[in-house]
C-alpha positions in Angstrom: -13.7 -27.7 -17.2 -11.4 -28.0 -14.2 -12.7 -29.0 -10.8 -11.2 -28.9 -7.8 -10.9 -32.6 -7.4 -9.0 -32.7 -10.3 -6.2 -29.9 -9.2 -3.0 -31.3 -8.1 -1.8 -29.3 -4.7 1.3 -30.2 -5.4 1.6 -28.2 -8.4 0.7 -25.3 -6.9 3.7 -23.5 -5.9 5.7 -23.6 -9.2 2.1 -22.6 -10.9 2.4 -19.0 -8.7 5.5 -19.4 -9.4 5.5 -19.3 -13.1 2.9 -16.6 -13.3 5.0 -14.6 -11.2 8.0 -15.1 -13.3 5.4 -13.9 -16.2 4.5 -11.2 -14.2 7.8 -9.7 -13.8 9.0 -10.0 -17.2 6.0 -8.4 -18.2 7.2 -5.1 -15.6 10.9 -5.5 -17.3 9.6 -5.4 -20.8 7.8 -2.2 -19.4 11.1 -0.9 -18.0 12.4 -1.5 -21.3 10.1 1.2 -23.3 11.2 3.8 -20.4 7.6 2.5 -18.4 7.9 2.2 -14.9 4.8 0.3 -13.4 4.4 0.4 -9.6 1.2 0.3 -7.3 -0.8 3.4 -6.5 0.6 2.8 -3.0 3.6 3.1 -3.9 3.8 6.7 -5.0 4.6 8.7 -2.1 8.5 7.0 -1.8 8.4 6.8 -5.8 7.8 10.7 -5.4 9.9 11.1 -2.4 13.0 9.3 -4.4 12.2 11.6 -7.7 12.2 15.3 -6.0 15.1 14.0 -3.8 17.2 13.8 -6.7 15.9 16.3 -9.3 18.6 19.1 -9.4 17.4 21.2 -11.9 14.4 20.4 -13.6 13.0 17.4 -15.6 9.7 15.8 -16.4 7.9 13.0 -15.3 4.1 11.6 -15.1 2.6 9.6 -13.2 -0.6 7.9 -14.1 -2.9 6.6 -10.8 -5.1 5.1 -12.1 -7.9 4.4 -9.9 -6.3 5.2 -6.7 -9.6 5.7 -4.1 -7.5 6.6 -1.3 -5.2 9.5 -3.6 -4.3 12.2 -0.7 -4.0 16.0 -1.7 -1.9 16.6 1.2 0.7 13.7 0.4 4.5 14.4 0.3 4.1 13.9 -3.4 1.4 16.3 -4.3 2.6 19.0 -2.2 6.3 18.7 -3.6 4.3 18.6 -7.1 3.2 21.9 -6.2 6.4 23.5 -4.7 8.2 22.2 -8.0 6.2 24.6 -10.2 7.6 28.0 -11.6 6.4 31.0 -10.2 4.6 33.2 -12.3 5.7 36.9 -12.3 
């Protein structure tokens, strides 16, 4: 077991460092399978950037998981519901 007497300080920057580096491969190797992770936060200007340059149609889904502060009245959830066809 580890105690804190024990840690080296001096280690500590590449430590973050490496599990960073982890981190973000981890997101590329997401990218890879056609995945693209981001926070919850981040979704209004990931939304903002996909209606911006859908032309004609396409499909996309975005999973929040566990977002608390999701907002109905968001740029992306009110150009979610502009995007849908009309019914007749």
């Amino acid at each position: 077991m580890s105690t804190m007497a024990n840690r080296d300080p001096a280690n500590l920057f590449s430590k973050l460092s490496a599990e960073f580096n982890r981190y973000i491969l981890e997101q590329k190797s997401q990218i890879e399978r056609d995945i693209l992770p981001f926070p919850a936060a981040e979704s209004d200007r990931l939304g903002q950037t996909l209606f911006a340059n859908l032309s004609e149609g396409g499909f996309c889904t975005f999973v929040v998981a566990g977002r608390r502060d999701w907002d109905p009245r968001s740029y992306y959830r009110q150009m979610t519901i502009d995007s849908q066809p009309l019914s007749s």
